[in-house]
PDB file of N, CA, C, O and CB in Angstrom:
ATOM      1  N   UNK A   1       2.380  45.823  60.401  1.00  0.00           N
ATOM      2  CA  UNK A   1       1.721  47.091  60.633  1.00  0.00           C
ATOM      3  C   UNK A   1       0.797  47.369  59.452  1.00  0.00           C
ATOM      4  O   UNK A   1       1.123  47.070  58.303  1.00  0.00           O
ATOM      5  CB  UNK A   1       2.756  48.239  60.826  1.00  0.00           C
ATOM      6  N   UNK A   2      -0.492  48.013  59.794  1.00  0.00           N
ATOM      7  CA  UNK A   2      -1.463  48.118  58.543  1.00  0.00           C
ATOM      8  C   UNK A   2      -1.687  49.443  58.436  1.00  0.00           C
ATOM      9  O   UNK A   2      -1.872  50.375  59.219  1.00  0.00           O
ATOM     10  CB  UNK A   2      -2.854  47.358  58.626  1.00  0.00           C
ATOM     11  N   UNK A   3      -1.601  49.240  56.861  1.00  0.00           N
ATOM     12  CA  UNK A   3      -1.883  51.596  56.581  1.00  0.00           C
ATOM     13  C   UNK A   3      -3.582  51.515  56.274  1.00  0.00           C
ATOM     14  O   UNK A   3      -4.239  50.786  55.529  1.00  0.00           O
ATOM     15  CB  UNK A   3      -0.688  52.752  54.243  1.00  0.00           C
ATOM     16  N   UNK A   4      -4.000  52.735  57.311  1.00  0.00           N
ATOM     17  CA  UNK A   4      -5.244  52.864  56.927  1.00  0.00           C
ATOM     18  C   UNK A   4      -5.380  53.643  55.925  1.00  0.00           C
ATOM     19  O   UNK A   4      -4.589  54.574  55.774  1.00  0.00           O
ATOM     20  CB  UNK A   4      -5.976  53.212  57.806  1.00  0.00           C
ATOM     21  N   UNK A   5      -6.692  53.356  54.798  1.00  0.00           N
ATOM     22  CA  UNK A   5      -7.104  53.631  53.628  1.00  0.00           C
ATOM     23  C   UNK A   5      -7.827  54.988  54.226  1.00  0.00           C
ATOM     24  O   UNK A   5      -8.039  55.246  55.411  1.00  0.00           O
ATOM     25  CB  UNK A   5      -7.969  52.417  52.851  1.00  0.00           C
ATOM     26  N   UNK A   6      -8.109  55.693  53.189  1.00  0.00           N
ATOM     27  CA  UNK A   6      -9.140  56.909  53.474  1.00  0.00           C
ATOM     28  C   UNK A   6     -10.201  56.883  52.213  1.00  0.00           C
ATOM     29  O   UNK A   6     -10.153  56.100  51.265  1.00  0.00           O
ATOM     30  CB  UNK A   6      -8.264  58.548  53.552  1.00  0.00           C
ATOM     31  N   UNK A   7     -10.800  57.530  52.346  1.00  0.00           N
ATOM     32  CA  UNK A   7     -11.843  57.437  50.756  1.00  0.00           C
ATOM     33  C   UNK A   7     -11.531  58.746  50.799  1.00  0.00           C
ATOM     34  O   UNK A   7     -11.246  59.369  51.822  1.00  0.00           O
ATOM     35  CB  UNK A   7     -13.815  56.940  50.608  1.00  0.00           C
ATOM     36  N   UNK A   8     -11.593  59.279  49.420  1.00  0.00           N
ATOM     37  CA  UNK A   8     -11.828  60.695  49.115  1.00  0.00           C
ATOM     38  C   UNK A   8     -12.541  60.867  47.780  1.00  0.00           C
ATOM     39  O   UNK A   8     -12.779  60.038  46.902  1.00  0.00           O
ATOM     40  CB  UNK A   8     -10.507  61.463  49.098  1.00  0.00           C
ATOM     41  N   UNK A   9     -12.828  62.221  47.867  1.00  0.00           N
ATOM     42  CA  UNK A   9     -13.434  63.141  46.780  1.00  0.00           C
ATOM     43  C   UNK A   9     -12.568  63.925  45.876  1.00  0.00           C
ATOM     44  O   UNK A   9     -11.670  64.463  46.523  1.00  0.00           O
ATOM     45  CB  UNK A   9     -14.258  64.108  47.393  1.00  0.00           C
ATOM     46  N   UNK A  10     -12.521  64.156  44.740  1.00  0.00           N
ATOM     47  CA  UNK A  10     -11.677  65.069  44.305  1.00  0.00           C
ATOM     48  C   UNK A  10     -12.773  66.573  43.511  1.00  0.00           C
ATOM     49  O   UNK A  10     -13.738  66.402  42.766  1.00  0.00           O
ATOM     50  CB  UNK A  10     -10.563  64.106  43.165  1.00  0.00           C
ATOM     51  N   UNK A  11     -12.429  67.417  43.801  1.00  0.00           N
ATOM     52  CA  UNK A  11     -13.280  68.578  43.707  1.00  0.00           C
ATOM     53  C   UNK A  11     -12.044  69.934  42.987  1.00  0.00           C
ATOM     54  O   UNK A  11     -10.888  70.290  43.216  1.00  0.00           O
ATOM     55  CB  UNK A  11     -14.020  68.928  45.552  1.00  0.00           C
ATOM     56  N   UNK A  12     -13.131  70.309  42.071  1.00  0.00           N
ATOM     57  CA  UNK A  12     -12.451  71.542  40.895  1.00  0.00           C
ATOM     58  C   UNK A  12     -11.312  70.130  40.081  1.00  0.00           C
ATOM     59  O   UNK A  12     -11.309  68.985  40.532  1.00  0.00           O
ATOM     60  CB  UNK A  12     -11.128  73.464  42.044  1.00  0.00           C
ATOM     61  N   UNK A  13     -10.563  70.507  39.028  1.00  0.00           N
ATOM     62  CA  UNK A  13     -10.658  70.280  38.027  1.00  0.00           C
ATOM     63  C   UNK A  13     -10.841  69.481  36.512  1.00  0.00           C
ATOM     64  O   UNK A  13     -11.530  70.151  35.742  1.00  0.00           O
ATOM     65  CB  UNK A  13     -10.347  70.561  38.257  1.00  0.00           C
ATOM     66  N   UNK A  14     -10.488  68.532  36.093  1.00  0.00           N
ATOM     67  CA  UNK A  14     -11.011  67.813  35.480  1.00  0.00           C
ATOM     68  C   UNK A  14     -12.365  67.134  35.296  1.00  0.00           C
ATOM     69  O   UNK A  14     -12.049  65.946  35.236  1.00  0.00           O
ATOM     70  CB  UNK A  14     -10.411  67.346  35.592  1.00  0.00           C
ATOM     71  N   UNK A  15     -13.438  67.190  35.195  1.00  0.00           N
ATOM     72  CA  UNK A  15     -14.323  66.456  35.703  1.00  0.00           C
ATOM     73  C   UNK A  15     -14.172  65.045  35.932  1.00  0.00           C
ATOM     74  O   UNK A  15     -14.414  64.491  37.004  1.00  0.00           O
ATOM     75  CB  UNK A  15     -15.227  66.640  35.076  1.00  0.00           C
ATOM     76  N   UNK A  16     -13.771  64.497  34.907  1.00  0.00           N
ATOM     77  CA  UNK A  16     -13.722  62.814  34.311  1.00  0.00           C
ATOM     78  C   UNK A  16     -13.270  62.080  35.765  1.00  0.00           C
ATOM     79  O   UNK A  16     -13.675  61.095  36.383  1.00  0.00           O
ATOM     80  CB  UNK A  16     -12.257  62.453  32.763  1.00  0.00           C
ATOM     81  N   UNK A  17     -11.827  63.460  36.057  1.00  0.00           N
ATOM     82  CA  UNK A  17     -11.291  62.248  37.572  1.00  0.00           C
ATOM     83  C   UNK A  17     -12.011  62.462  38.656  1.00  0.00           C
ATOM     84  O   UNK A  17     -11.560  62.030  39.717  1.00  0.00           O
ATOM     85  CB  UNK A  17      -9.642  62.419  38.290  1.00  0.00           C
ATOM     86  N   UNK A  18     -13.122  63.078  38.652  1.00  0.00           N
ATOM     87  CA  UNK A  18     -14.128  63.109  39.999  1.00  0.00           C
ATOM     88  C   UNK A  18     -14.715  62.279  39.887  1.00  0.00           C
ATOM     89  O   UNK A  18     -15.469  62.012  40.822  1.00  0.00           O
ATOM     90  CB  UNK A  18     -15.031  64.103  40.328  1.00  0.00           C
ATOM     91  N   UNK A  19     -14.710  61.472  38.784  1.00  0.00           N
ATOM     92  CA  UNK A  19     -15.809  60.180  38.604  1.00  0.00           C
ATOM     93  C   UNK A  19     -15.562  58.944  39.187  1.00  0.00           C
ATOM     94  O   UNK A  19     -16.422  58.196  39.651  1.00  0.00           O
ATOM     95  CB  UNK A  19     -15.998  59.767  37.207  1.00  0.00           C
ATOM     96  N   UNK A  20     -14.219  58.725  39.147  1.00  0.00           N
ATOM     97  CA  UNK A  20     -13.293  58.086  39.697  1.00  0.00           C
ATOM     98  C   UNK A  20     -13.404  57.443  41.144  1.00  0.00           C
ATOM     99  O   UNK A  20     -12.794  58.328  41.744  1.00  0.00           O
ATOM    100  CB  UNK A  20     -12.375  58.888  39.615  1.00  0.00           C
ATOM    101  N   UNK A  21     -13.767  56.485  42.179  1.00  0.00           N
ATOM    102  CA  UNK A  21     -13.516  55.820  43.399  1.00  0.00           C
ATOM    103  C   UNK A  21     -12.154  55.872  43.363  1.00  0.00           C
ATOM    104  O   UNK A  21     -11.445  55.456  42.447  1.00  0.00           O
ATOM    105  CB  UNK A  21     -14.086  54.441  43.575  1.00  0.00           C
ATOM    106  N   UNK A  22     -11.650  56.613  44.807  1.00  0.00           N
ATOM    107  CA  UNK A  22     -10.592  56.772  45.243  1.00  0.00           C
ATOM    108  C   UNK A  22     -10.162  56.351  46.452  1.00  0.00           C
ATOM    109  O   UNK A  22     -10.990  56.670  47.305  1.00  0.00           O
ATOM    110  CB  UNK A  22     -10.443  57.726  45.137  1.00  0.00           C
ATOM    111  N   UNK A  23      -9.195  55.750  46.927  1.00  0.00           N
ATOM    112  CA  UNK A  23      -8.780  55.662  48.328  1.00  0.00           C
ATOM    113  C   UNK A  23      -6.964  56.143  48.468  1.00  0.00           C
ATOM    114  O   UNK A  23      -6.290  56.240  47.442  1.00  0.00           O
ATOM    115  CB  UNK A  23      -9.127  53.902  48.839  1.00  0.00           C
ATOM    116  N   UNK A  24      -6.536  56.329  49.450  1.00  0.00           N
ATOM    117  CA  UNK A  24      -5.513  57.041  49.986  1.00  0.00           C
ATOM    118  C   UNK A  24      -5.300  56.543  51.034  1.00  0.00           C
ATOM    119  O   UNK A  24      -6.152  56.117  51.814  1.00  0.00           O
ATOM    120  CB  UNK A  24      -5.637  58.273  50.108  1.00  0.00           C
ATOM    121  N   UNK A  25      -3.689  56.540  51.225  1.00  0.00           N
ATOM    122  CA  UNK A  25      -3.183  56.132  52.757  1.00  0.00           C
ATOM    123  C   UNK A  25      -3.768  57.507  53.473  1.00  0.00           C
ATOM    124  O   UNK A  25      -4.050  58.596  52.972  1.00  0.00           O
ATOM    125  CB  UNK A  25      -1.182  55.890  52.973  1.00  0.00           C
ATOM    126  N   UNK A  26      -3.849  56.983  54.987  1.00  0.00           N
ATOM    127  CA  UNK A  26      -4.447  58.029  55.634  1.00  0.00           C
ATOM    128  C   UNK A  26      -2.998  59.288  55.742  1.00  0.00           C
ATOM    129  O   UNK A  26      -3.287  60.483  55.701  1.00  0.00           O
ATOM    130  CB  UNK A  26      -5.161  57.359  57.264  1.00  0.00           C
ATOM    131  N   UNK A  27      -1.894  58.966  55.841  1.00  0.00           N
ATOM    132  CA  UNK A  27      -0.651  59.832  55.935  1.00  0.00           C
ATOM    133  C   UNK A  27      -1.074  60.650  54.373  1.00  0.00           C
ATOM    134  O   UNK A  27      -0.630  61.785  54.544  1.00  0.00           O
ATOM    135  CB  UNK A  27       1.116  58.773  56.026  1.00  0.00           C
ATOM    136  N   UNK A  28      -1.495  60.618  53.441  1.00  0.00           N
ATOM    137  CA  UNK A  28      -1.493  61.300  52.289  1.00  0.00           C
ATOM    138  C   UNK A  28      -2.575  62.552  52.596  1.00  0.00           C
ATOM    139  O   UNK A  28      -2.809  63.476  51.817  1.00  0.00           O
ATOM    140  CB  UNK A  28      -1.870  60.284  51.038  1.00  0.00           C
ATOM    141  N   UNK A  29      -3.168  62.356  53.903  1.00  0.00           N
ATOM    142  CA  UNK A  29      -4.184  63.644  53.363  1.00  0.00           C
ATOM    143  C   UNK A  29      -3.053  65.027  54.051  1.00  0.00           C
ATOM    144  O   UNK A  29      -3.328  66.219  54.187  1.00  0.00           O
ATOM    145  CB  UNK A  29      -6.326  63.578  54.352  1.00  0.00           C
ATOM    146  N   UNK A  30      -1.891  64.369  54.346  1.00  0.00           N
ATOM    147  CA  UNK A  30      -1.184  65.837  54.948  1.00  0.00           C
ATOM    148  C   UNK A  30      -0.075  66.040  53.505  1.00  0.00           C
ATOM    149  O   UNK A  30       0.975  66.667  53.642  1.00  0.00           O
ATOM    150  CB  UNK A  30      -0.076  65.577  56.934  1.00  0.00           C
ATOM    151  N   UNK A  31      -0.434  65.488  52.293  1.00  0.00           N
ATOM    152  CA  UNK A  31       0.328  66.184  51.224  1.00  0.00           C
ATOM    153  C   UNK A  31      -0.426  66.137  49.840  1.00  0.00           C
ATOM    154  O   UNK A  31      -1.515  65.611  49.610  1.00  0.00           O
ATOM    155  CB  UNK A  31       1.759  65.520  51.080  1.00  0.00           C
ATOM    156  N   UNK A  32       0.448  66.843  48.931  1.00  0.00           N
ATOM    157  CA  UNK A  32      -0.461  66.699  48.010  1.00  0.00           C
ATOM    158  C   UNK A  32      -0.563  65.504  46.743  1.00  0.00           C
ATOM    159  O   UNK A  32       0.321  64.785  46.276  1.00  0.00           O
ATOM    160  CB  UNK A  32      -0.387  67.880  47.546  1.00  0.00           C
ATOM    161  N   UNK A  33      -1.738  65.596  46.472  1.00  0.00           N
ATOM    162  CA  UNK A  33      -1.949  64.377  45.794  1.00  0.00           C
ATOM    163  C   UNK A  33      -2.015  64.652  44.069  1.00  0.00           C
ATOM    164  O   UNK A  33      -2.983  65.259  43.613  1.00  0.00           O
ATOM    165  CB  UNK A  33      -3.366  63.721  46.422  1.00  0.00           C
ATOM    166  N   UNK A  34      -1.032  64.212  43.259  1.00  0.00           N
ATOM    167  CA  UNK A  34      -0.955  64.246  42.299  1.00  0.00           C
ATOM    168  C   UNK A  34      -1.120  62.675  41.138  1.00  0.00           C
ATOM    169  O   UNK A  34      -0.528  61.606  40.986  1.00  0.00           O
ATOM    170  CB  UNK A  34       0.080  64.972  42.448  1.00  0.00           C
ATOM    171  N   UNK A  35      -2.032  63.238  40.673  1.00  0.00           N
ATOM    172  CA  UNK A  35      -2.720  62.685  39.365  1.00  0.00           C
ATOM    173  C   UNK A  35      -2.344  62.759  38.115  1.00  0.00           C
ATOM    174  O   UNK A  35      -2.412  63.851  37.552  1.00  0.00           O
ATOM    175  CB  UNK A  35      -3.772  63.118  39.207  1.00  0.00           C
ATOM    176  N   UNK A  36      -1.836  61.530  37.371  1.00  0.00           N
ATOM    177  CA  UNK A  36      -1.189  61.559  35.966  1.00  0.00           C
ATOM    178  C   UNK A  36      -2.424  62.002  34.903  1.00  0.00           C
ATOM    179  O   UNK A  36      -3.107  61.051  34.526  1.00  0.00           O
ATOM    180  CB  UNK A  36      -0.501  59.923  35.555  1.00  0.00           C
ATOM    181  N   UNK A  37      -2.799  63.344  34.367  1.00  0.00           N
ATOM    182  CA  UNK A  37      -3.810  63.034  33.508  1.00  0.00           C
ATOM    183  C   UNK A  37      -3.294  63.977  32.159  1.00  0.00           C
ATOM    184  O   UNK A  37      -2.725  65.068  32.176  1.00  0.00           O
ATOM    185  CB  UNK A  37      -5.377  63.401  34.210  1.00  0.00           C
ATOM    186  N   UNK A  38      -3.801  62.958  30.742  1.00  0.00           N
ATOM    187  CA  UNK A  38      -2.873  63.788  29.983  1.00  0.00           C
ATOM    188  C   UNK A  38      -1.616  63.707  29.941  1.00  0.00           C
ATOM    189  O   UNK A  38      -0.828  62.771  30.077  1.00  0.00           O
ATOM    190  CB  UNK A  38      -2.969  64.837  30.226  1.00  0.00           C
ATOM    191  N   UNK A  39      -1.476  65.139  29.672  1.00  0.00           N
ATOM    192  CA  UNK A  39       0.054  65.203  29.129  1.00  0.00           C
ATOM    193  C   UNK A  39       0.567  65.901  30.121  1.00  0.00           C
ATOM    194  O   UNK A  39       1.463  66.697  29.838  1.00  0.00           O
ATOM    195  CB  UNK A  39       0.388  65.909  27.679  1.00  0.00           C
ATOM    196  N   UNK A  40       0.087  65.762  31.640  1.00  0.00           N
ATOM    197  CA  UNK A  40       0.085  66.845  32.376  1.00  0.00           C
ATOM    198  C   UNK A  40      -0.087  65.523  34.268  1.00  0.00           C
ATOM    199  O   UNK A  40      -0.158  64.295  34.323  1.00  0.00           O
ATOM    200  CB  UNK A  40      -1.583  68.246  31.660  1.00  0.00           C
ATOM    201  N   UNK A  41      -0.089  66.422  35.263  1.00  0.00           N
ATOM    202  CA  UNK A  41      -0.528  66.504  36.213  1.00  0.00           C
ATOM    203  C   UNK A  41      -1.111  66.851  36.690  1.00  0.00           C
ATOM    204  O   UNK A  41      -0.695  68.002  36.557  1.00  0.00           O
ATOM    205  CB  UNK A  41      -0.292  66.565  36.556  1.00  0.00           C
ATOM    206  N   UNK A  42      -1.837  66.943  37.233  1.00  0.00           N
ATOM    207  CA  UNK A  42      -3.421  67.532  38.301  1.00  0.00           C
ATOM    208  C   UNK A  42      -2.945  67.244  39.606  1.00  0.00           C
ATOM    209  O   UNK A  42      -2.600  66.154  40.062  1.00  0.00           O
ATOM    210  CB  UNK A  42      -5.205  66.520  38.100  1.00  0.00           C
ATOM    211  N   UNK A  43      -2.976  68.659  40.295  1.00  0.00           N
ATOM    212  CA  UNK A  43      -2.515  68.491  41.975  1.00  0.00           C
ATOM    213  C   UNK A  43      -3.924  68.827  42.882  1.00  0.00           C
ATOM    214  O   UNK A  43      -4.934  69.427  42.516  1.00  0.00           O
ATOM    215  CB  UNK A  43      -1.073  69.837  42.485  1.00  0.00           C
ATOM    216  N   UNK A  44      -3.696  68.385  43.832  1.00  0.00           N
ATOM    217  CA  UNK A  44      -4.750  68.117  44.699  1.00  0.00           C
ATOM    218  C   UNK A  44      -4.592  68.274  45.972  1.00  0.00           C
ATOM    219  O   UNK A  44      -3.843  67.422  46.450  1.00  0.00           O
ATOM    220  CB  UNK A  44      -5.155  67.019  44.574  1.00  0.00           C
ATOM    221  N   UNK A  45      -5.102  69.212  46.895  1.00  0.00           N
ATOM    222  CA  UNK A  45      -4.699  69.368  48.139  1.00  0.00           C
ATOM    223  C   UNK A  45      -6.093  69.115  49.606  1.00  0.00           C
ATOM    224  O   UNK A  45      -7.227  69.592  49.652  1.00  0.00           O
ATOM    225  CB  UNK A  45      -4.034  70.948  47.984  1.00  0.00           C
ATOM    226  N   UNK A  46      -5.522  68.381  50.416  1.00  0.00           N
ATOM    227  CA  UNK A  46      -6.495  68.063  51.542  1.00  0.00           C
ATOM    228  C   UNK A  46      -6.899  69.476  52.395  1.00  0.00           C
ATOM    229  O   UNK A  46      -5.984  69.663  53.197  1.00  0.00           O
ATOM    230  CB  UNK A  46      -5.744  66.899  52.597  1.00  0.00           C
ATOM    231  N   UNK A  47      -7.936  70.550  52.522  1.00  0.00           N
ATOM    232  CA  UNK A  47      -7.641  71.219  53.551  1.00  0.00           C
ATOM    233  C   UNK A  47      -8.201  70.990  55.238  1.00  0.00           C
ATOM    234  O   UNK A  47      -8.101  71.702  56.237  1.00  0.00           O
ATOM    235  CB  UNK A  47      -7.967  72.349  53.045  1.00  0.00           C
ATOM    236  N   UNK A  48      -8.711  69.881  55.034  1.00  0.00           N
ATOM    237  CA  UNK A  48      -8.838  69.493  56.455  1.00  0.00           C
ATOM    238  C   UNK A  48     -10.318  69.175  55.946  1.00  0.00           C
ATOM    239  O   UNK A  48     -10.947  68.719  56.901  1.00  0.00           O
ATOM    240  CB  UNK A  48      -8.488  70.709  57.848  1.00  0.00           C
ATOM    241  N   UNK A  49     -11.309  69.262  54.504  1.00  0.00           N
ATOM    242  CA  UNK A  49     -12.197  69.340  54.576  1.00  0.00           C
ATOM    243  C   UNK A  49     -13.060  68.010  54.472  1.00  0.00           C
ATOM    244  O   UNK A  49     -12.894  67.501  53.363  1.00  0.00           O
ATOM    245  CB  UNK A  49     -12.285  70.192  53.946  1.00  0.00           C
ATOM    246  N   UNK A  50     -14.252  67.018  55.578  1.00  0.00           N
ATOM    247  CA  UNK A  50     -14.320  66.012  54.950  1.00  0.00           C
ATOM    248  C   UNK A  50     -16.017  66.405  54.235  1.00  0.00           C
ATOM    249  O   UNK A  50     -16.557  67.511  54.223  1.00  0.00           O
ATOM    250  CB  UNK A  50     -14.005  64.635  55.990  1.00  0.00           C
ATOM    251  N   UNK A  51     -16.481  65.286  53.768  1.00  0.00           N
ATOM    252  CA  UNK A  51     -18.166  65.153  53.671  1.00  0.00           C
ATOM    253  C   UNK A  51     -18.657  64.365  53.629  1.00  0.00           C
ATOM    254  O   UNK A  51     -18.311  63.705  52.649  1.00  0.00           O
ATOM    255  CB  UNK A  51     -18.817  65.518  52.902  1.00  0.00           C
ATOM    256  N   UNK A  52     -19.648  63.769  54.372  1.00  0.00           N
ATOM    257  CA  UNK A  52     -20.669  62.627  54.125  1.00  0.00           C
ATOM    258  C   UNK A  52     -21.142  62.084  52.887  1.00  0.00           C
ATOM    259  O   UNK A  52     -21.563  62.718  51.919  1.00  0.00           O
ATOM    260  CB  UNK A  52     -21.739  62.939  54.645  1.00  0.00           C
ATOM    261  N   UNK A  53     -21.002  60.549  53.049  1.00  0.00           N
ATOM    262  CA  UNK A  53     -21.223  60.183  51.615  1.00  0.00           C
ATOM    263  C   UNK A  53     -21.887  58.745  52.452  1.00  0.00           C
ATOM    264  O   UNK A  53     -21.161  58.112  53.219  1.00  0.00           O
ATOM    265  CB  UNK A  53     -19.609  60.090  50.304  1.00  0.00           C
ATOM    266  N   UNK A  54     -23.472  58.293  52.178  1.00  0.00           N
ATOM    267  CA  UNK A  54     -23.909  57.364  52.829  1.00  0.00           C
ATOM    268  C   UNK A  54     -23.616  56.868  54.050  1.00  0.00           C
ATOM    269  O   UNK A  54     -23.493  55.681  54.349  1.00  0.00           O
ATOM    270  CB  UNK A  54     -23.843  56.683  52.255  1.00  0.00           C
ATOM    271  N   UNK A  55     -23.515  57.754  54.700  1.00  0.00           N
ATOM    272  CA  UNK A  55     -22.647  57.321  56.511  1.00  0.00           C
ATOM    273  C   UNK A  55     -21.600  57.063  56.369  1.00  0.00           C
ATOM    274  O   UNK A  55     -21.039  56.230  57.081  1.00  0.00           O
ATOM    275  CB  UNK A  55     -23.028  56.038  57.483  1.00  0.00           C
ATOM    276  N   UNK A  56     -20.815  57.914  55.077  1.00  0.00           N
ATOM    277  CA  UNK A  56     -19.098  57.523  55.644  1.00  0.00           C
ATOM    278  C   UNK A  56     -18.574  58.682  55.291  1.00  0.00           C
ATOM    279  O   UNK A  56     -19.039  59.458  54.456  1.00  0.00           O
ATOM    280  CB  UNK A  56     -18.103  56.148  54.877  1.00  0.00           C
ATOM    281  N   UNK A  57     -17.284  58.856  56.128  1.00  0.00           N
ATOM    282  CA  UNK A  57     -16.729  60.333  56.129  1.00  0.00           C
ATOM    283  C   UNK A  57     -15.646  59.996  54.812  1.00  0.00           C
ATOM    284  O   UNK A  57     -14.951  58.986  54.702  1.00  0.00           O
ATOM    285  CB  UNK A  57     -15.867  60.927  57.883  1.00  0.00           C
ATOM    286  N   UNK A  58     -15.730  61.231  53.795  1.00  0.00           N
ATOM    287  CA  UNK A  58     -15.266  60.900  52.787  1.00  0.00           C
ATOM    288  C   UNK A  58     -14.054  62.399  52.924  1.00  0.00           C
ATOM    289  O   UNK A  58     -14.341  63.368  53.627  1.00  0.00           O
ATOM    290  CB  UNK A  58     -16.512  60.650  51.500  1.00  0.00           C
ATOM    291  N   UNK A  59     -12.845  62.319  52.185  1.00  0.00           N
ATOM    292  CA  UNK A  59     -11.890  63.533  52.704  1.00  0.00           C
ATOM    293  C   UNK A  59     -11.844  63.917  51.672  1.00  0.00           C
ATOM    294  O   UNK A  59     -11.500  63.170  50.755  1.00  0.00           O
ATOM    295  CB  UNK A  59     -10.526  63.426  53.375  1.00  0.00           C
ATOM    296  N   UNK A  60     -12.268  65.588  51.401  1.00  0.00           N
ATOM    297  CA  UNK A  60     -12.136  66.263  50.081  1.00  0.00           C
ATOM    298  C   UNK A  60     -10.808  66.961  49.695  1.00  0.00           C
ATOM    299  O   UNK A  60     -10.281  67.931  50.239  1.00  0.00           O
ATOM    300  CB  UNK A  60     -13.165  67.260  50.009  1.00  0.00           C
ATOM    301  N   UNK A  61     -10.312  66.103  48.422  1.00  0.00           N
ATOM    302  CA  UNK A  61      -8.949  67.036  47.781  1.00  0.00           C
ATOM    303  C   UNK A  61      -9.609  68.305  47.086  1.00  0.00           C
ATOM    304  O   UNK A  61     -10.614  68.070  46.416  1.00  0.00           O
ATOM    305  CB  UNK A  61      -7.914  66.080  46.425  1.00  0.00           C
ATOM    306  N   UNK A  62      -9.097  69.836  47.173  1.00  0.00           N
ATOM    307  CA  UNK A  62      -9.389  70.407  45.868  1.00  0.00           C
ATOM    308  C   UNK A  62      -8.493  70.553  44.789  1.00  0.00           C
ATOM    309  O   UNK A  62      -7.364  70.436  45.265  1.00  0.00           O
ATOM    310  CB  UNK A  62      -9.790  71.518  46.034  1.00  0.00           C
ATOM    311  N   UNK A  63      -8.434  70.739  43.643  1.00  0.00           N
ATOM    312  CA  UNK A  63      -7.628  70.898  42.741  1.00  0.00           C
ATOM    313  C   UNK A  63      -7.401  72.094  43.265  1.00  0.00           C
ATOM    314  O   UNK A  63      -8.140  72.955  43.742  1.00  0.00           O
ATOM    315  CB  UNK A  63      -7.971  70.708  41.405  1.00  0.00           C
ATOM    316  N   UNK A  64      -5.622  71.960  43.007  1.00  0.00           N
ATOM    317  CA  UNK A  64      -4.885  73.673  42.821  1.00  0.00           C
ATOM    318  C   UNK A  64      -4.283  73.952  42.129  1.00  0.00           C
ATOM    319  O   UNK A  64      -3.844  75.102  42.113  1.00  0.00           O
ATOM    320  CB  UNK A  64      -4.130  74.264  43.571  1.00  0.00           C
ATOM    321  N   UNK A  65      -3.898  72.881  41.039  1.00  0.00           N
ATOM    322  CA  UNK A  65      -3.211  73.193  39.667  1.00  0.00           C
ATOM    323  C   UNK A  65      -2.783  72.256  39.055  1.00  0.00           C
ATOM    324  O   UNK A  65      -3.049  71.141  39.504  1.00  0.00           O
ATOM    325  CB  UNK A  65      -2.191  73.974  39.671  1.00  0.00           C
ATOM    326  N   UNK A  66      -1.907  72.369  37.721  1.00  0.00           N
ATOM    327  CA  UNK A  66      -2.134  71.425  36.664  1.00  0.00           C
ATOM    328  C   UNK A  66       0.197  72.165  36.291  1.00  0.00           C
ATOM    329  O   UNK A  66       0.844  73.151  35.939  1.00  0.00           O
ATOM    330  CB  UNK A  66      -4.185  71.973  35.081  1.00  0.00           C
ATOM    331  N   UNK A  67       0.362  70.665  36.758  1.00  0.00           N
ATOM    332  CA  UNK A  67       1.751  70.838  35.624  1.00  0.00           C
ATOM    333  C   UNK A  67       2.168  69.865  34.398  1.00  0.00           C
ATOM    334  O   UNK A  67       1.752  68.709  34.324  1.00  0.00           O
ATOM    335  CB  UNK A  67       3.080  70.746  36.472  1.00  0.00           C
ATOM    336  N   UNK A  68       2.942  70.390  33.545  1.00  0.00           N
ATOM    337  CA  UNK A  68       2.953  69.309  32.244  1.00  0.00           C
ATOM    338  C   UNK A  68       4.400  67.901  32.858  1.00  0.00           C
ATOM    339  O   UNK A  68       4.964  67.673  33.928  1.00  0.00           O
ATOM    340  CB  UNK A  68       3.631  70.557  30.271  1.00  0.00           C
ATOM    341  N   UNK A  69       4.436  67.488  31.895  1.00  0.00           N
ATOM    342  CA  UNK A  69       4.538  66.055  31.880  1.00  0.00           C
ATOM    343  C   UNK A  69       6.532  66.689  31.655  1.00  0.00           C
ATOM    344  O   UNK A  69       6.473  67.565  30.793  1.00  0.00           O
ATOM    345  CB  UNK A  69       3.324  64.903  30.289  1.00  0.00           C
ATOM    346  N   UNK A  70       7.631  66.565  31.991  1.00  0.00           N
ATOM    347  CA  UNK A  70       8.364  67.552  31.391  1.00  0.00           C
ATOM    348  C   UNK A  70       8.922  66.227  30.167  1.00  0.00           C
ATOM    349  O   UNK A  70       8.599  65.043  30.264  1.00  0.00           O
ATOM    350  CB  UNK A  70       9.647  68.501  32.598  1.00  0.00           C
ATOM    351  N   UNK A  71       9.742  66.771  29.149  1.00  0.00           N
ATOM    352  CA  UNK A  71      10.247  65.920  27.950  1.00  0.00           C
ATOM    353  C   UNK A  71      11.838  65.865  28.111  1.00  0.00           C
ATOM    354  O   UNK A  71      12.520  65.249  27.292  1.00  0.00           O
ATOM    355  CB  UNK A  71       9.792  66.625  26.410  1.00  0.00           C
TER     356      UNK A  71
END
């Protein structure tokens, strides 16, 4: 059985990780997507939103918050 990839965008916070080429199982755009950055986490949520990017549908995460790393 094969998992389809998705491309996405990541939009609001960090800049650096918007710079980033991303892909995602397609089951991930129904949760959220968390990013090791720092000393911290960066969360990321799908709201259904996609956008064109050279004739391909690209799926936008937005940032919704940031938790630390715990010790």
């Amino acid at each position: 059985m094969s998992v389809t990839q998705v491309k996405i965008a990541l939009s609001g916070g960090p800049a650096e990780l918007a710079l980033a080429n991303r892909s995602v199982d397609a089951a991930a755009l129904e949760n959220t997507l968390k990013i090791r950055h720092g000393a911290g986490y960066e969360h990321f949520v799908h709201g259904g939103e996609f956008q064109a990017v050279d004739g391909c549908e690209i799926a936008v995460f937005r940032w919704s918050h940031r938790t630390k790393i715990a010790e």
